[in-house]
N, C-alpha and C positions, 0 to 999 in steps of 0.2 A: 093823515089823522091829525086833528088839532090835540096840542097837547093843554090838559087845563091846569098847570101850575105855569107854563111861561107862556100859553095864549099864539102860540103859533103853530104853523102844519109843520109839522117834524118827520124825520124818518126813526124808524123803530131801530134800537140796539138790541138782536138776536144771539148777538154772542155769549151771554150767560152761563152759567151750569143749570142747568135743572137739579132741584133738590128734592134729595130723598128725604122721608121722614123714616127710613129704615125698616129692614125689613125683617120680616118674620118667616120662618120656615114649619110646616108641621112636619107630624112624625111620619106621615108617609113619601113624605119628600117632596111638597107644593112651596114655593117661594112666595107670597107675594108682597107687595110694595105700593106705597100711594108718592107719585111724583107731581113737583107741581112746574110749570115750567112758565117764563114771565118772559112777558118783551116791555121793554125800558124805550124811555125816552131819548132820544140820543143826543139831547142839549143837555137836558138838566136832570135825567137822570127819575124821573117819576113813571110808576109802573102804569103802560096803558092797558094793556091785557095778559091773562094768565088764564092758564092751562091747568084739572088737574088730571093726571091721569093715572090708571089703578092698572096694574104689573099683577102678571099671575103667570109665573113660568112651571111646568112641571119635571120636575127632577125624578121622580119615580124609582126610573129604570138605571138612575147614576148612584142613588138610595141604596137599590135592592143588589147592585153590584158590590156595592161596597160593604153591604151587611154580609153577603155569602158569601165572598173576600175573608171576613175577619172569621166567619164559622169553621171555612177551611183551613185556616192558621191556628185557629182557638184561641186567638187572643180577642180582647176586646177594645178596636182601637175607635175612636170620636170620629165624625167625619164633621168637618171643619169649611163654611162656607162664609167667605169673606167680599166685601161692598168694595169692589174695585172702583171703579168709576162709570157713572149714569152719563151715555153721550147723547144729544140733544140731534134727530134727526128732521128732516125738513124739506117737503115737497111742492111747488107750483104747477097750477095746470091754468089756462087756460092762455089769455095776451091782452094786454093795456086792462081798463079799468076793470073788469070781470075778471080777473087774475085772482085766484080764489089758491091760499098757503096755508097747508096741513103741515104740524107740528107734531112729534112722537119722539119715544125717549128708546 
């Protein structure tokens, strides 16, 4: 790919983070998340393409354990879901120019 701030065919810098814009949980126990995820230039550092992609994991059944959990104690304890780290996944299929690369977080 030509890069158009320094005007040459470059190779992409994939080793990034992908970045969350944080995430939100409801009250039945659904996570979801808007990630965006960029490949850089690998001279000078100018974004050539980006990714975003939209996170919906269901917790439910992790929810509904930990409510009937705290029923059967009687107490009333928080259940607490913390943004560890987003790792950037990455797959190739095919060989030479038709080599087509799937990106996922």
């Amino acid at each position: 790919m030509r890069c158009p701030d320094c005007n040459k065919f470059v190779g992409m810098d994939v080793d990034n983070e992908p970045e969350g814009n944080g995430f939100d949980i409801d009250d039945e126990g659904v996570l979801t998340d808007s990630v965006r995820i960029v490949n850089v230039c690998a001279d000078c550092g100018t974004e050539l393409k980006e990714a975003n992609v939209d996170l919906e994991i269901d917790l439910s059944a992790e929810v509904a354990a930990h409510r009937a959990a705290c029923h059967v104690e009687g107490d009333d304890h928080e259940l607490e879901v913390t943004d560890e780290t987003l790792e950037r996944t990455e797959r190739s299929e095919g060989k030479g120019r038709g080599t087509r690369t799937f990106y996922g977080v």
